[in-house]
C-alpha positions in Angstrom: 0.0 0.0 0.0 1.6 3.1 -1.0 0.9 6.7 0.0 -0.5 9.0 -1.7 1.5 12.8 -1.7 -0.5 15.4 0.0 -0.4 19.3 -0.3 1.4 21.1 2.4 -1.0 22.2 5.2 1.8 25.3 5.7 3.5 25.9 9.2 1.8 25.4 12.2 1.4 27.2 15.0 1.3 26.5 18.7 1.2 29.6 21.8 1.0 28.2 25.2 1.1 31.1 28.0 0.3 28.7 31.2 1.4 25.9 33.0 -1.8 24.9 32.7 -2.2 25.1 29.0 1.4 23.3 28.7 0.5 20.3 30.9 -2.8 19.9 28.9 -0.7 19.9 25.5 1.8 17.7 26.4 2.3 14.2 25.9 5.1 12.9 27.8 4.0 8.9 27.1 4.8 9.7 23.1 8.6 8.3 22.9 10.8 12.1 22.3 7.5 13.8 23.6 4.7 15.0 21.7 2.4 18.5 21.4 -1.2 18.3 21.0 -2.2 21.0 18.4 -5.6 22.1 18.0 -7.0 22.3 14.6 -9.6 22.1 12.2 -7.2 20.5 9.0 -7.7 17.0 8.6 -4.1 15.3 9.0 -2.8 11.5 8.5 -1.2 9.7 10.8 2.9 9.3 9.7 2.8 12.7 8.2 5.4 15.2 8.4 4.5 18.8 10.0 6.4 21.7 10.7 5.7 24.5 13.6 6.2 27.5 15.4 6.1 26.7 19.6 5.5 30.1 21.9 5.9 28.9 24.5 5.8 30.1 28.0 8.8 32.8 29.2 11.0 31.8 25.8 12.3 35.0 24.1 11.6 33.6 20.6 9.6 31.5 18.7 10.8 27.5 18.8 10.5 25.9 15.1 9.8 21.9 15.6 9.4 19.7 13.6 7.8 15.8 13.9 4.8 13.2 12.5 1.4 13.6 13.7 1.0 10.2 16.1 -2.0 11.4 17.3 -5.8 12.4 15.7 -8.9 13.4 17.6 -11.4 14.4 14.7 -14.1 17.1 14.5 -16.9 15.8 16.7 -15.2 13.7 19.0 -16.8 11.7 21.7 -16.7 13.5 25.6 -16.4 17.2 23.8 -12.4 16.7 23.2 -11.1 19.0 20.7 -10.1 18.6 17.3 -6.3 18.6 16.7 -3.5 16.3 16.0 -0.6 14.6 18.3 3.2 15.7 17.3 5.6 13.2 17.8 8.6 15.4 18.6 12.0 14.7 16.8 15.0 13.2 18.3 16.8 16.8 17.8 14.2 18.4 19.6 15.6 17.3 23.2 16.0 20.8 24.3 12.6 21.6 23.6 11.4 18.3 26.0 13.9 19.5 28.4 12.4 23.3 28.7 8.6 21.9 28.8 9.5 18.8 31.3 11.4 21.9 33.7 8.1 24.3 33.3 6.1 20.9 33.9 8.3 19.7 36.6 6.0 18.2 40.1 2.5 18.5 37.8 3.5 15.4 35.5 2.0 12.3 36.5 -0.7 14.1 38.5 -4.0 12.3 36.1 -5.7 15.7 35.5 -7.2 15.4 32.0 -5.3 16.5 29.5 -6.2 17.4 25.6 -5.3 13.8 24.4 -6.1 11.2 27.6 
């Protein structure tokens, strides 16, 4: 089964100004972490993406790139939101550092998050 090539959806974009926001968008059980990013743009699993992290107290813009390992379509059960699940890259460690520091005593807790 082959795939079939897909149009760019463009860069993403991700601001998270909280704690709160960050624990909810994080997936620390995805192997190199993962992002949940909400959005409306139907994605495949496997495929490539591209974006822009704002996160927290960072001075600038983060770019990341990874695969989407994670889908909750438009008009999922229990109200979750639409988005997608970013499997960070290996070369993004710095980027699981910062988030597991501004995360550091909440992970782990079981408050719900975007994903589980």
């Amino acid at each position: 089964m082959s795939a079939s090539p897909r149009a760019s959806h463009g860069i993403l974009s991700l601001t998270i100004k909280t704690k709160d926001e960050l624990y909810r968008s994080y997936m620390p059980f995805i192997k190199n972490g993962g992002v949940f990013v909400a959005t409306q743009r139907d994605y495949q699993l496997g495929e490539e993406v591209f974006m822009l992290l704002d996160l927290m107290e960072e001075p600038d813009k983060i770019p990341v790139s990874g695969k989407v390992v994670w889908v909750t379509p438009r008009g999922a059960q229990g109200g979750k939101q639409a988005g997608i699940g970013i499997q960070l890259s290996a070369d993004d460690n710095t980027i699981v550092g910062k988030i597991e520091t501004y995360l550091a005593g909440a992970l782990g807790t079981g408050r719900l998050t975007h994903t589980m």
